[in-house]
Structure formats: C-alpha cells, structure tokens
C-alpha positions in Angstrom: 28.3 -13.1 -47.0 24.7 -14.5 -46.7 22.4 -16.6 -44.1 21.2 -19.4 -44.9 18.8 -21.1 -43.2 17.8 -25.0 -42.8 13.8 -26.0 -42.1 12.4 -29.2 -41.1 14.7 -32.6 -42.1 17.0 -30.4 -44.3 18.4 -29.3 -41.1 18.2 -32.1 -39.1 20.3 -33.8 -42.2 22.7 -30.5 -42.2 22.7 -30.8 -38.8 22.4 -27.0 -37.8 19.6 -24.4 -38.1 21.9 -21.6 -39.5 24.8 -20.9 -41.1 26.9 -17.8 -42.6 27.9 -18.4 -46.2 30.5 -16.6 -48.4 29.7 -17.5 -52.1 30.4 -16.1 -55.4 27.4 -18.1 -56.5 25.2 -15.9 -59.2 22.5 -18.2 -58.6 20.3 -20.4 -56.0 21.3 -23.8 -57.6 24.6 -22.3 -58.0 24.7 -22.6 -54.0 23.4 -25.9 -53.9 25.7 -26.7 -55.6 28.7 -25.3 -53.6 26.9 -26.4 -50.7 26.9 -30.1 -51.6 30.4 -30.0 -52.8 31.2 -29.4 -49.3 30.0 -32.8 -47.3 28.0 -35.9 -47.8 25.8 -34.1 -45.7 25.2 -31.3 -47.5 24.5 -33.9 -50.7 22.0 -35.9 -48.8 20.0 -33.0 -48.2 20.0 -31.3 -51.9 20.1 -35.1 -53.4 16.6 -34.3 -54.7 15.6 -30.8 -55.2 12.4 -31.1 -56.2 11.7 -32.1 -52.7 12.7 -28.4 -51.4 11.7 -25.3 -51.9 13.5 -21.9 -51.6 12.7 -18.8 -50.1 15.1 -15.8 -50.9 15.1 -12.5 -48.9 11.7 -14.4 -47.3 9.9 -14.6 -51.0 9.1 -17.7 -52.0 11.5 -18.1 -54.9 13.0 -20.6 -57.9 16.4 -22.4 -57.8 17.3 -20.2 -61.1 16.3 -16.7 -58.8 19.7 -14.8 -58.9 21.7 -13.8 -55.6 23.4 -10.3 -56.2 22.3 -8.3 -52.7 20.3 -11.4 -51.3 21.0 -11.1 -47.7 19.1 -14.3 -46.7 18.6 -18.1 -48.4 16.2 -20.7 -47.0 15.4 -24.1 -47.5 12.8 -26.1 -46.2 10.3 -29.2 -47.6 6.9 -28.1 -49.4 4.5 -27.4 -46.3 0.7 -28.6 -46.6 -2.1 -27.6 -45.0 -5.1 -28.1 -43.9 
C-alpha cells in the first residue's frame, strides 16, 4: 500500500488530493498504467506523460524508477520559475 499524491490540474482532473493505493506495480509507469485503467478520469490526466513529472519517496524521479519499499508517489506538471 502506497500514497499517492495529485499536484496542480492532475488533481483537479482526478478530483482528489490523495489517495491510498495497493499495487503490484514494479514500476512508475506500471502504476500509470493501473491508474488509468481505472476511470476516464484517471486517463485524462496521464493521457500525456510527458506533461508530468514524478517524484518518488520526494526525489524527483523517472517513470521507469522501480517501486519495491516506495512509501509515497507524486505527480504534478513541470514547475517554472522565475
């Protein structure tokens, strides 16, 4: 069982901030894609990943980053600055 979290318009597409997720998933994309087998809503917000980025455990991290003892998952839009 793992958190994952939703930043920005992922979670206003998901529609909640936080969720508890049980997955046999071995990888980030793996979850996306369990994730977005659940609802449309789920697809809408992974439809383009290269739009998101992923933090694992609060590292910045890739889609391919594996998920044995990961505790937390995040998703959120690139962030600029200024």
């Amino acid at each position: 069982m793992m958190d994952v979290l939703y930043f920005a318009w992922v979670r206003e597409r998901i529609g909640v901030p936080k969720e508890k997720v049980e997955t046999g998933a071995a990888t980030v994309a793996a979850l996306v894609d369990e994730l977005r087998a659940r609802e449309a809503r789920y697809e809408a917000a992974f439809a383009d990943l290269s739009a998101l980025r992923v933090a694992v455990d609060q590292e910045l991290s890739d889609f391919d980053a594996p998920l044995e003892g990961v505790r937390e998952v995040a998703f959120f839009p690139p962030m600029t600055g200024g």
